[in-house]
C-alpha positions as CSV (number, residue, x, y, z in Angstrom):
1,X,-26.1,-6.0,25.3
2,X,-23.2,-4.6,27.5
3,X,-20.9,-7.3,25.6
4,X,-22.2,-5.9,21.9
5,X,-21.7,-2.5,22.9
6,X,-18.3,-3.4,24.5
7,X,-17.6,-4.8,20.8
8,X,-18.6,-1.6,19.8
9,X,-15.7,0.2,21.4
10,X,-13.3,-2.0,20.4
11,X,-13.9,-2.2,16.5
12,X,-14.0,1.7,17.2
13,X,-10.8,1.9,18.8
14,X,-9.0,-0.7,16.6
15,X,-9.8,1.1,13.1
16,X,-8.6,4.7,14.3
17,X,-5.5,3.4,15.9
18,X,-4.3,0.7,12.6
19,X,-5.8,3.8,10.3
20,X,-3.1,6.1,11.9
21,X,-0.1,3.7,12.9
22,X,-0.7,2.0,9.1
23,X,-0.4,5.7,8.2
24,X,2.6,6.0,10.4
25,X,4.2,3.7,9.3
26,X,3.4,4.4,5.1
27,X,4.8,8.1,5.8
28,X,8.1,6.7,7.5
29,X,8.8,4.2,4.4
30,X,8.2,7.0,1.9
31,X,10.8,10.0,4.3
32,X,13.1,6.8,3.8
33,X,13.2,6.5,0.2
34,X,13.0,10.2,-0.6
35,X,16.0,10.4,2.4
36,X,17.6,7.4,0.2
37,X,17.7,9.3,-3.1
38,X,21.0,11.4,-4.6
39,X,21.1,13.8,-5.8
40,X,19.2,15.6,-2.7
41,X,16.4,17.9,-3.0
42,X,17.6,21.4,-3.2
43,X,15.5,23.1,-0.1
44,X,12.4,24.5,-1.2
45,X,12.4,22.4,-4.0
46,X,9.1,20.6,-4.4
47,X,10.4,17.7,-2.5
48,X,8.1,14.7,-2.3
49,X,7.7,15.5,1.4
50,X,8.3,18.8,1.1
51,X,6.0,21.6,3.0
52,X,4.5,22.3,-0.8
53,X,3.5,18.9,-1.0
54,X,2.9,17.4,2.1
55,X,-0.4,18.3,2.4
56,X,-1.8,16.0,-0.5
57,X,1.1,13.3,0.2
58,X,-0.1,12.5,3.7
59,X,-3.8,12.6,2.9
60,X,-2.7,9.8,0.7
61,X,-1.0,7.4,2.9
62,X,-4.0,7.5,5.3
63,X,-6.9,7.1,2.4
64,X,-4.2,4.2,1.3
65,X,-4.4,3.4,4.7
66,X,-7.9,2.6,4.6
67,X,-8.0,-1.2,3.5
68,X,-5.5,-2.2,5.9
69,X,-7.8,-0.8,8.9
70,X,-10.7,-2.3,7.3
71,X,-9.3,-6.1,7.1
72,X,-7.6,-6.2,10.4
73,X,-10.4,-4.6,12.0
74,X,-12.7,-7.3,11.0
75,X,-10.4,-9.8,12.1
76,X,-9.9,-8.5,15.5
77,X,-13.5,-7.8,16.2
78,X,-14.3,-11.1,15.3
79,X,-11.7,-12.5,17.0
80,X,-13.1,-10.2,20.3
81,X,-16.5,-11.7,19.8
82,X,-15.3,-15.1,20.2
83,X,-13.2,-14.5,23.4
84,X,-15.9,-12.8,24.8
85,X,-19.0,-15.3,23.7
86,X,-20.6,-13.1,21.7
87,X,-23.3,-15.0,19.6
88,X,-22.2,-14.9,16.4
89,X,-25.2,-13.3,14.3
90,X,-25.1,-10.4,16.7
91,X,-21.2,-10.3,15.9
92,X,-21.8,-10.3,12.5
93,X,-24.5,-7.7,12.4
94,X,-22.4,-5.3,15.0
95,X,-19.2,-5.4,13.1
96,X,-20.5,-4.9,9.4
97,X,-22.6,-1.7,10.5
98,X,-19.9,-0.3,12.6
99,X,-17.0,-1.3,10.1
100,X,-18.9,0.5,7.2
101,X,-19.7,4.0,9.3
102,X,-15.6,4.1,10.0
103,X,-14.6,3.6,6.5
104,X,-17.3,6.0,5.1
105,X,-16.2,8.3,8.3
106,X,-13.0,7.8,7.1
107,X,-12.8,9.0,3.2
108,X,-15.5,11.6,4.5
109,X,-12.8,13.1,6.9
110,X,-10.2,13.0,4.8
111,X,-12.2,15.0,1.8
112,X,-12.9,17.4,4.4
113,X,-9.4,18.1,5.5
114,X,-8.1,18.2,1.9
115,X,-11.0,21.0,1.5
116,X,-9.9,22.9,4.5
117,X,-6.1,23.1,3.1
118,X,-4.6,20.4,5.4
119,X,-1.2,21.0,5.8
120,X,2.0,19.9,8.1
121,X,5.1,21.5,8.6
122,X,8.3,19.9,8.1
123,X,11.5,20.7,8.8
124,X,13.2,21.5,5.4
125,X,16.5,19.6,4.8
126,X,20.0,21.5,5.5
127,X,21.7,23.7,2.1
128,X,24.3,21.3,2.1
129,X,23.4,17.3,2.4
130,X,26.8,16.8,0.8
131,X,30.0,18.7,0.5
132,X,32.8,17.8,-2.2
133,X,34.8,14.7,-1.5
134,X,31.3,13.1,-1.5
135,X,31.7,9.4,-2.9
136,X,28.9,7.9,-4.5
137,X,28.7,3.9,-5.0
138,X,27.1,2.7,-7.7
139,X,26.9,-0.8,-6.8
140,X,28.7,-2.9,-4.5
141,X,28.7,-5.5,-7.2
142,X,29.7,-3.2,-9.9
143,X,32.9,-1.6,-8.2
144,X,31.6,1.7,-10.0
145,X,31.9,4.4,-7.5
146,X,32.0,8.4,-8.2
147,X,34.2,11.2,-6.3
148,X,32.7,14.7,-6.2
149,X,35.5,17.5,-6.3
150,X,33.1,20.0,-6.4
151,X,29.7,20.4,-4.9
152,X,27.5,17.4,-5.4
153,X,24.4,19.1,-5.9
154,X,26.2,20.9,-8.6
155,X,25.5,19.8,-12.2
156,X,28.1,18.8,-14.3
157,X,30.9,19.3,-11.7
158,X,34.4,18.1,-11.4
159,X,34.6,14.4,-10.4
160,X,36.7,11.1,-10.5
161,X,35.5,7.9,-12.1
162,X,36.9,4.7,-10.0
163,X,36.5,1.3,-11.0
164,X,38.3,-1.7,-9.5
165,X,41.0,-2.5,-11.5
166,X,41.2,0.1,-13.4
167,X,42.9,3.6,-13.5
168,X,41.6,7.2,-12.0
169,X,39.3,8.6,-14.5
170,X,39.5,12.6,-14.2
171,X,36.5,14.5,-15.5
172,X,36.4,17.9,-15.8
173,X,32.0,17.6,-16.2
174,X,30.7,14.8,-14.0
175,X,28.2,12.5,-15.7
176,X,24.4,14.1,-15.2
177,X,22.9,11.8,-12.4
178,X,19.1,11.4,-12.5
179,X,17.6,11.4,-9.1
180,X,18.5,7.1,-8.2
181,X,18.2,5.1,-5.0
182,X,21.5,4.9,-3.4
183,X,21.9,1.3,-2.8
184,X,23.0,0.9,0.6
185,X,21.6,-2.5,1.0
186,X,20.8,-5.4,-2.0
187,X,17.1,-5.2,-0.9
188,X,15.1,-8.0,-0.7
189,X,10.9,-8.9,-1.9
190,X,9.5,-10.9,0.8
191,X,6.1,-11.5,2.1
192,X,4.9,-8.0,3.2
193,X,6.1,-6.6,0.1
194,X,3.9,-8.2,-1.4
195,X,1.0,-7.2,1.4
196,X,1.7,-4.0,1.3
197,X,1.3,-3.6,-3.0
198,X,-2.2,-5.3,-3.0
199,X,-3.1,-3.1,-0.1
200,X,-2.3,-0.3,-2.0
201,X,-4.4,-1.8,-5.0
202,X,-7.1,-2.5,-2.9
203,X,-6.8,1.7,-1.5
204,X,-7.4,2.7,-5.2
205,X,-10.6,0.2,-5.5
206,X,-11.8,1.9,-2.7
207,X,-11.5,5.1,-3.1
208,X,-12.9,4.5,-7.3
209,X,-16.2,3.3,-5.4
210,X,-16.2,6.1,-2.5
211,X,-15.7,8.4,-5.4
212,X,-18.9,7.1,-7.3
213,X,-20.9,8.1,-4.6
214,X,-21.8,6.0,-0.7
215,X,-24.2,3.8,-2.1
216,X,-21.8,2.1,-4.2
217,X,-18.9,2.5,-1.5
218,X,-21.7,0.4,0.7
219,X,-22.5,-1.8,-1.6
220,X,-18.9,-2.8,-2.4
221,X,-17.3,-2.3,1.1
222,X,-20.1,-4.2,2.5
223,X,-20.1,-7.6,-0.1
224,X,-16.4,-7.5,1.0
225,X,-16.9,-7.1,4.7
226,X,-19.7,-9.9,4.5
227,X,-17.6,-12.3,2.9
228,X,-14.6,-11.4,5.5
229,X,-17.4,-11.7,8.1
230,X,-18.5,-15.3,7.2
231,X,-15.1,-17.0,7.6
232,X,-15.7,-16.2,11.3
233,X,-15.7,-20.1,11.8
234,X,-11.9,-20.0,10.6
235,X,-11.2,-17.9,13.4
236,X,-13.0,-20.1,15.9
237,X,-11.6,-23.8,14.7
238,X,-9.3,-24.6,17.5
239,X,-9.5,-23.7,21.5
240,X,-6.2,-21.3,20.9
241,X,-6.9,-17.8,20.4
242,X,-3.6,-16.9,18.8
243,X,-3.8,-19.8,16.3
244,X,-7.5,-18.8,15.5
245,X,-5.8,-15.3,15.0
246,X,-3.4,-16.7,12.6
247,X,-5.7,-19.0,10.5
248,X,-8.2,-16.2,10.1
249,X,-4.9,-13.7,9.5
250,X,-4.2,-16.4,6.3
251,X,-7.8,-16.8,5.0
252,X,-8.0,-12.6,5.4
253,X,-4.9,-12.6,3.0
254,X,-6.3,-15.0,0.4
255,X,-9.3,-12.7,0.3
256,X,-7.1,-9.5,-0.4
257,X,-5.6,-11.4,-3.0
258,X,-9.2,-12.4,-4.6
259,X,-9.8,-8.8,-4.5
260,X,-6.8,-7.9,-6.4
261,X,-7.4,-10.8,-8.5
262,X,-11.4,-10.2,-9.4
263,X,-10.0,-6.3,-10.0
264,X,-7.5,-6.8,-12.6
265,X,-9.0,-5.4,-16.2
266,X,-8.7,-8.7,-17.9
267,X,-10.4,-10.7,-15.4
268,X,-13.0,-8.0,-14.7
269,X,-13.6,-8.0,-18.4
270,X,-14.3,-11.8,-18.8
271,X,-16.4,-12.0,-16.1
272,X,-18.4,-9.4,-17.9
273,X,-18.6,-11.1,-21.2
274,X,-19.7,-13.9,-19.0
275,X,-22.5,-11.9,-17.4
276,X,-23.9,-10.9,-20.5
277,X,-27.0,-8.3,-19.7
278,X,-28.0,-10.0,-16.7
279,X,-25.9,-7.8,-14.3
280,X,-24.4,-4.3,-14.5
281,X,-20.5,-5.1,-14.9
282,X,-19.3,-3.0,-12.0
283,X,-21.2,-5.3,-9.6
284,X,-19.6,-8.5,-10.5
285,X,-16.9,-8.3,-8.1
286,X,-19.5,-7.2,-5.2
287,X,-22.0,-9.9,-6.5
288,X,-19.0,-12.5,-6.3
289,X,-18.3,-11.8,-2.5
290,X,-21.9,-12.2,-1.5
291,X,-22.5,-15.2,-3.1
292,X,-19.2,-16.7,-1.4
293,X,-20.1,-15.2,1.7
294,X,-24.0,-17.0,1.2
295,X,-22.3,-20.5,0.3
296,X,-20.0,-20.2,3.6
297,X,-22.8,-19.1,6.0
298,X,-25.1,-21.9,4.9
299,X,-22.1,-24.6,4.9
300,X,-21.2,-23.0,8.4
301,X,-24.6,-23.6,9.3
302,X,-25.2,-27.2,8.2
303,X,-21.7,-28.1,9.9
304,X,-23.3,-26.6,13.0
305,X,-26.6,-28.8,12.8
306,X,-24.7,-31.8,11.5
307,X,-22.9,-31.4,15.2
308,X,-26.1,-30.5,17.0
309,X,-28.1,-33.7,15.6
310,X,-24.8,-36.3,16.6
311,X,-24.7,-34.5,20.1
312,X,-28.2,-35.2,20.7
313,X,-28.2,-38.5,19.5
């Protein structure tokens, strides 16, 4: 009892803290690309993070933060439980109730404070962000870079074309720039990129079933934490704890990408046509992860007798 209620506290503590540092972090990537973007804001402007807009903004990189709290969580807890000898039903039980009141808790808070008028005050960004003489590259690869003579922010200002090899191109009008990413760096796609997009497709799969009311936010969040929930023998194949960590950390990510994959129109709608009248479309997907999670728990449980019967004998 004192170890379940221990777990309790933890899968507590775990959600709120990756809910706001997931958050964090989504807020600091989006000041970065709006800080990346030329021309500037004027001040006051409807920036993207501007005070006019923050309000909704931020709201929306914690909902989006949601999924990411929700997976982890569930990895961690069960991770807990087996580093602590919990027995596993109890885990199982604990972590699915508990993991379902914070997500609900969650959306529930956050409809609240955008209610209430939410809001957080930034500083706004100076009058001048650039001062003629400003040069703009277009590309390192290109060569094509632009000088400002007058102010940058300024449409259709003075300015001088350069391209390697070529001569000073004087223009009395600038070219109109459109609001681009300044490429300061060729930027490359790796793995979290990746992560982070079918996080945020799995954020607006959530909140589509939190929106249809909590019965069908529990009924989908809870399929999906069930099937999470039964590869807790993943996390317990080796004596390591950190390699248990990382082979559940892979099987979690294959199961966000199932997700994004049983939520894509075209799949959803073949597995409807499939269906036929026997089941209401929407609960294909949920209906999907409880019959996976029902396969794994009785093969989990067979492996675990199959052991029993040749230690015995």
């Amino acid at each position: 009892m004192k170890n379940a209620a221990k777990l309790v506290i933890f899968i507590s503590l775990s959600f709120i803290g990756l809910l706001f540092f997931s958050g964090l972090i989504t807020f600091l990537q989006a000041w970065i690309n709006e800080a990346l973007l030329f021309p500037p804001a004027a001040p006051g402007v409807g920036a993207a993070l501007g005070n006019a807009t923050f309000s909704g903004y931020s709201l929306a990189m914690l909902e989006s933060s949601i999924p990411v709290a929700f997976y982890l969580s569930i990895l961690l807890g069960l991770n807990y439980a087996i580093r602590r000898r919990i027995a596993y039903p109890a885990a199982f039980a604990v972590i699915l109730v508990f993991i379902l009141a914070l997500s609900g808790a969650a959306y529930f808070g956050m409809e609240s404070l955008g209610k209430m008028g939410f809001t957080i005050a930034i500083k706004e960004p100076p009058a001048e962000t650039a001062k003629p003489g400003f040069i703009l590259n277009q590309g390192a690869l290109s060569g094509y870079q632009t000088v400002f003579l007058e102010d940058p922010g300024k449409p259709g200002g003075a300015a001088v074309l350069l391209l390697d090899g070529q001569p000073l191109n004087y223009q009395s009008q600038g070219p109109q720039l459109a609001r681009t990413k300044m490429p300061f760096f060729n930027e490359k796609r790796g793995i979290l990129t990746g992560i982070a997009q079918d996080f945020g497709r799995s954020s607006r799969v959530f909140s589509q079933w939190f929106n249809s009311g909590i019965l069908s936010f529990a009924v989908y969040a809870g399929s999906l934490a069930a099937f999470l929930l039964s590869l807790g023998c993943l996390v317990n194949i080796s004596f390591w704890s950190l390699a248990n960590l990382f082979f559940g950390a892979l099987a979690f990510r294959g199961v966000l990408a199932l997700e994004n994959f049983l939520n894509q129109g075209n799949i959803h709608d073949m597995l409807a046509s499939f269906a036929g009248k026997l089941i209401h479309p929407s609960l294909i997907t949920p209906l999907i992860f409880f019959i996976l999670c029902i396969l794994i728990l009785l093969y989990s449980g067979l492996v675990y007798l199959a052991r029993g019967k040749q230690g015995d004998g």
